[in-house]
C-alpha positions as CSV (number, residue, x, y, z in Angstrom):
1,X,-29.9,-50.0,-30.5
2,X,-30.6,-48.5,-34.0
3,X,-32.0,-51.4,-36.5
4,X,-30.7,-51.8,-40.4
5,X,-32.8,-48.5,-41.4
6,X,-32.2,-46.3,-38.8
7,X,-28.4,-46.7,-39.0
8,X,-28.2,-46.2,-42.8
9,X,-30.0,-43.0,-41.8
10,X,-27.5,-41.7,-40.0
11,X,-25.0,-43.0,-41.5
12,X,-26.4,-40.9,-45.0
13,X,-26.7,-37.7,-42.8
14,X,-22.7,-37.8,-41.4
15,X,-21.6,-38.2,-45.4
16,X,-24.0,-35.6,-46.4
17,X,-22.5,-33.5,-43.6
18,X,-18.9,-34.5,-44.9
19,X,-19.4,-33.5,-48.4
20,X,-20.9,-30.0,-47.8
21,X,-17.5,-28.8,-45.5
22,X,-15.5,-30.7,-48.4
23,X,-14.1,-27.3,-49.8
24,X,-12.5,-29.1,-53.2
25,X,-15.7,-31.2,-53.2
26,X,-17.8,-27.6,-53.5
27,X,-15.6,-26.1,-55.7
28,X,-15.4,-29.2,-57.8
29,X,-19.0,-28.9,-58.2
30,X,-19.4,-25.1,-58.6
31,X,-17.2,-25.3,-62.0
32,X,-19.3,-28.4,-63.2
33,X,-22.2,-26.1,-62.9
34,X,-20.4,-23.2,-64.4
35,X,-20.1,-25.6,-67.4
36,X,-23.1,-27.3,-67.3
37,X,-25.2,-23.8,-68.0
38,X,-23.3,-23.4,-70.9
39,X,-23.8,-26.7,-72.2
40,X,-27.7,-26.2,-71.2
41,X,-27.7,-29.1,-69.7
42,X,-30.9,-28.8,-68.1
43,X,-32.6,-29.0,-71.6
44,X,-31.8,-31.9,-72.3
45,X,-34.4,-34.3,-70.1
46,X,-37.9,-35.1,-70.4
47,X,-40.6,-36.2,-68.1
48,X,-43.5,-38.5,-69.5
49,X,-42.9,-37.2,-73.2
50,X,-42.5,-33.1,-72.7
51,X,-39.3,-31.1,-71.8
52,X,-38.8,-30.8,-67.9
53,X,-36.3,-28.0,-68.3
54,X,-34.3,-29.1,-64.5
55,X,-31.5,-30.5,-63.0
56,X,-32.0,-34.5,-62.4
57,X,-31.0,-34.0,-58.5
58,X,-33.2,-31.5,-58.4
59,X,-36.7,-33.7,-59.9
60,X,-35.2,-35.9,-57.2
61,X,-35.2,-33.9,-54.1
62,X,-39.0,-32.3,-55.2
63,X,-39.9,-36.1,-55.4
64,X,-39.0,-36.3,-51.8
65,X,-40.7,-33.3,-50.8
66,X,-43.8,-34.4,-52.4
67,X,-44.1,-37.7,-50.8
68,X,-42.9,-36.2,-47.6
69,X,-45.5,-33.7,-47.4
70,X,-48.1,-35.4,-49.3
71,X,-49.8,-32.1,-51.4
72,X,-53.0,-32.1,-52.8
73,X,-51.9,-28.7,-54.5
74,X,-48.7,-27.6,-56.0
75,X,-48.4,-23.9,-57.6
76,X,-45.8,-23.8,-60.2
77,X,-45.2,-20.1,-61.8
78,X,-43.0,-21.0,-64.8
79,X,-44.5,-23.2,-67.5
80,X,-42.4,-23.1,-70.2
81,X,-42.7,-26.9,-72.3
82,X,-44.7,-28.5,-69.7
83,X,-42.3,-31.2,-68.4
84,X,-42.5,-29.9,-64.6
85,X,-46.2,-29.8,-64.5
86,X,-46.6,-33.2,-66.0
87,X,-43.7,-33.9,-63.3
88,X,-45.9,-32.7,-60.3
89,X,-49.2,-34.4,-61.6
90,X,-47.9,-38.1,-61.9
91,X,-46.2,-37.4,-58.2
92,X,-49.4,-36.7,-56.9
93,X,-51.0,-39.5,-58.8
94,X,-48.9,-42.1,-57.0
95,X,-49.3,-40.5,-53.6
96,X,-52.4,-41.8,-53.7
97,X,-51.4,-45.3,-54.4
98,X,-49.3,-44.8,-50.7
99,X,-52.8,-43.6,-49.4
100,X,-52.2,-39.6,-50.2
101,X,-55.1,-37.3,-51.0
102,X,-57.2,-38.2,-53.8
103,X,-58.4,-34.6,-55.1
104,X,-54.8,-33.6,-56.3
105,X,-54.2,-30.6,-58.7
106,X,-51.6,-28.7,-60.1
107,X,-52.0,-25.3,-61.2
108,X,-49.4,-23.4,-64.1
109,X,-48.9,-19.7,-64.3
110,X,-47.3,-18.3,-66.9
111,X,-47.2,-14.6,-69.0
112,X,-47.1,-16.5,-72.3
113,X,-48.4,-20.2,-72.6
114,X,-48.0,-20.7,-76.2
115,X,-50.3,-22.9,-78.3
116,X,-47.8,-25.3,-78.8
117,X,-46.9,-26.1,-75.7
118,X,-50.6,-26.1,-73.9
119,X,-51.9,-28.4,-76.5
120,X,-49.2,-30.8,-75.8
121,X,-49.9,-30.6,-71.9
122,X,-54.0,-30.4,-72.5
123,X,-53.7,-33.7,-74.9
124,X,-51.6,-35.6,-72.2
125,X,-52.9,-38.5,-70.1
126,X,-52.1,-36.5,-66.7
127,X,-53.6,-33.6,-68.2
128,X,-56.8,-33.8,-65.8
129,X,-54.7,-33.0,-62.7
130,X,-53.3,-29.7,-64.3
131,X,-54.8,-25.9,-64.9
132,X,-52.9,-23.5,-66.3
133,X,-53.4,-19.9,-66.2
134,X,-52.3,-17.5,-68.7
135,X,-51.0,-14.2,-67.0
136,X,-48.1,-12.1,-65.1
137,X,-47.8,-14.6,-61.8
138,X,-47.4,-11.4,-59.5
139,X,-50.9,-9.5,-61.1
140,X,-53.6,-9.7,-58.5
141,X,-56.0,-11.2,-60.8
142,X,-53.9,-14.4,-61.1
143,X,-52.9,-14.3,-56.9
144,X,-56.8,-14.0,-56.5
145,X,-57.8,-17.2,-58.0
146,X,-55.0,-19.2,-56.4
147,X,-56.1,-18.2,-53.3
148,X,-59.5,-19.1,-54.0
149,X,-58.5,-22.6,-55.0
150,X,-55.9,-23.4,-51.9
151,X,-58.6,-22.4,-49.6
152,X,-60.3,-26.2,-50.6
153,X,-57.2,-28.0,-50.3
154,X,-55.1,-29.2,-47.1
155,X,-51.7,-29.1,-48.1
156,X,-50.1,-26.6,-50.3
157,X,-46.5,-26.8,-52.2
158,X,-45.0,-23.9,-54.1
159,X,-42.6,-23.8,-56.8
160,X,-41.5,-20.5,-58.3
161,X,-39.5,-20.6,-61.9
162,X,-40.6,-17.3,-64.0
163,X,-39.0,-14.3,-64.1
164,X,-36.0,-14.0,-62.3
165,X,-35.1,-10.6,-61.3
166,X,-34.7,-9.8,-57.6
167,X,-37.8,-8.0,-57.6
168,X,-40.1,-9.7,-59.6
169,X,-38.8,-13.2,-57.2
170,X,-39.4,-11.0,-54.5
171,X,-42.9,-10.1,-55.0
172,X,-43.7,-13.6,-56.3
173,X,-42.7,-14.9,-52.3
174,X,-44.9,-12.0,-50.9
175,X,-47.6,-13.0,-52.9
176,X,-47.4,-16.6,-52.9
177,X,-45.5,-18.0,-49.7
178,X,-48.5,-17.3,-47.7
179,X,-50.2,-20.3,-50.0
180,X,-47.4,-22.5,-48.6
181,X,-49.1,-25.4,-45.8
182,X,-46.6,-25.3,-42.2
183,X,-44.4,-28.2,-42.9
184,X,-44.4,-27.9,-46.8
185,X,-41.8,-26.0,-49.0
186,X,-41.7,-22.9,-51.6
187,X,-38.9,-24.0,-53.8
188,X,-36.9,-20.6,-55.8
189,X,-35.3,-22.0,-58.8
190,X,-32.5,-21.0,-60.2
191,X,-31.4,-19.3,-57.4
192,X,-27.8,-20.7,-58.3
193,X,-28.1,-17.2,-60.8
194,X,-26.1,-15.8,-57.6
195,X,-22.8,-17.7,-58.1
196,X,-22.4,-18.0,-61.7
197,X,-20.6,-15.4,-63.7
198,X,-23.1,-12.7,-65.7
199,X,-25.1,-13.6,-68.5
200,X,-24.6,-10.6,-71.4
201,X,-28.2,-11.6,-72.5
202,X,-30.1,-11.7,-69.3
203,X,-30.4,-9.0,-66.8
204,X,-30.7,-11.0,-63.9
205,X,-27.3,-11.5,-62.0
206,X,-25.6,-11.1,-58.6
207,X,-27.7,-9.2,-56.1
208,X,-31.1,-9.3,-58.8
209,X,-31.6,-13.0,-58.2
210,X,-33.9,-15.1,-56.9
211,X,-31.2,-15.6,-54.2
212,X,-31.2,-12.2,-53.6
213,X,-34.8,-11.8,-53.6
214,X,-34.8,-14.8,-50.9
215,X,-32.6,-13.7,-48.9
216,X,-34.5,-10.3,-48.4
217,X,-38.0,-12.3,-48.0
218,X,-36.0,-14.4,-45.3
219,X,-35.7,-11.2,-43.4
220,X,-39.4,-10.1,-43.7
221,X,-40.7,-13.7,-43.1
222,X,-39.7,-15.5,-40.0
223,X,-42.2,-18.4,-40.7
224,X,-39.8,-19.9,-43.1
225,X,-36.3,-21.2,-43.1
226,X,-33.7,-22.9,-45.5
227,X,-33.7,-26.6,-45.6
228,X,-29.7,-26.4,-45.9
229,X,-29.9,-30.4,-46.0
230,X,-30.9,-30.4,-49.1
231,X,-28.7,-28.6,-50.9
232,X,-25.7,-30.0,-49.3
233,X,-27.2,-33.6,-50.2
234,X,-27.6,-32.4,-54.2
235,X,-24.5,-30.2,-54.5
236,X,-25.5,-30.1,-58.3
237,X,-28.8,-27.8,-57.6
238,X,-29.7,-25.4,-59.4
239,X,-31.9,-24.1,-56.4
240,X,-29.2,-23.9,-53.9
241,X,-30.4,-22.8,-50.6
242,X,-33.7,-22.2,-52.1
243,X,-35.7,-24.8,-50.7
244,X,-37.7,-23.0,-47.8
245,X,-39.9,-24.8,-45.6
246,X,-42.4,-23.3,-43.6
247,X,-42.0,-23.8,-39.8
């Protein structure tokens, strides 16, 4: 007999099923998003002082990942105002309160990390669990000292939200998947690009996406799969099906 827990469980995992073959549900929420980008929505949140730059649901389901798969490291290309970082370093922080590893870090890349911004993330409180790096995520420079500092640590989260062409996505999983600890995720951002109508000002779009570029690494890569739970438990995501977990 299921106790209290177990049965609010499953009972999340039916509605959660429920929702995702909801067709007006789905398209209910694709025209939100529609919206929502052009409102920039997503710029309008903060995490411990400094722009985030995401979706709430998403900083949600990332906070489930990370407690899930307790990381000591987490590589984030895509720095931007500093929000995410900040976000990563205080989840690892109180990991360790639930008994998670103690030497936690969180490492930055970005092409331009301007002065601003890296003065307001080297003069914050969490700032000891972060290095940045200033460079193209994809130059083998940059991949060479990433891989020098997972080799120290046990479990390894990836987060990719920088360019977002097809081919620059698709050459950041090549390069940066293989960091990824079996169990623990490489999260594409912004993969949502796919479904939405064409930006005049950027030249990513359908088919040069980081949905795209996923979907080809899916068919190079059998070590990873999409966690389709989660984006059927978000529905507002703007990394839908792009939460790949390492078998």
């Amino acid at each position: 007999m299921l106790d209290d827990r177990e049965r609010f469980s499953q009972e999340c995992i039916e509605e959660i099923r429920i929702q995702s073959e909801d067709a007006y549900f789905q398209n209910l929420t694709q025209m939100w998003m529609e919206e929502s980008v052009k409102k920039k929505y997503s710029y309008h949140f903060s995490w411990m002082g400094l722009p985030i730059i995401q979706y709430p649901q998403d900083v949600m389901a990332m906070q489930e990942i990370i407690f899930e798969t307790q990381p000591d490291l987490v590589i984030e290309t895509g720095i931007a105002r500093g929000g995410s970082l900040l976000f990563f370093a205080s989840m690892l922080e109180l990991n360790k309160v639930y008994g998670g590893p103690d030497d936690v870090l969180v490492v930055g890349i970005d092409i331009d990390i301007r002065d601003h911004n890296r003065s307001a993330i080297e003069n914050h409180p969490l700032s000891k669990r972060v290095k940045m790096i200033e460079g193209s995520s994809i130059d083998a420079k940059v991949v060479n000292q990433i891989e020098e500092l997972s080799q120290r640590k046990k479990s390894v989260m990836v987060c990719l939200d920088s360019h977002h062409e097809h081919g620059h996505v698709l050459e950041e999983l090549r390069r940066y998947a293989p960091f990824v600890s079996q169990g623990n995720y490489c999260i594409v951002l912004d993969t949502v690009i796919e479904d939405l109508p064409k930006d005049p000002e950027r030249p990513w779009g359908k088919q040069n996406s980081p949905m795209s570029a996923a979907r080809q690494f899916l068919k190079e890569n059998d070590a990873f799969e999409i966690d389709s739970q989660i984006t059927n438990k978000l529905l507002i995501t703007v990394a839908r099906n792009g939460y790949l977990r390492r078998m």
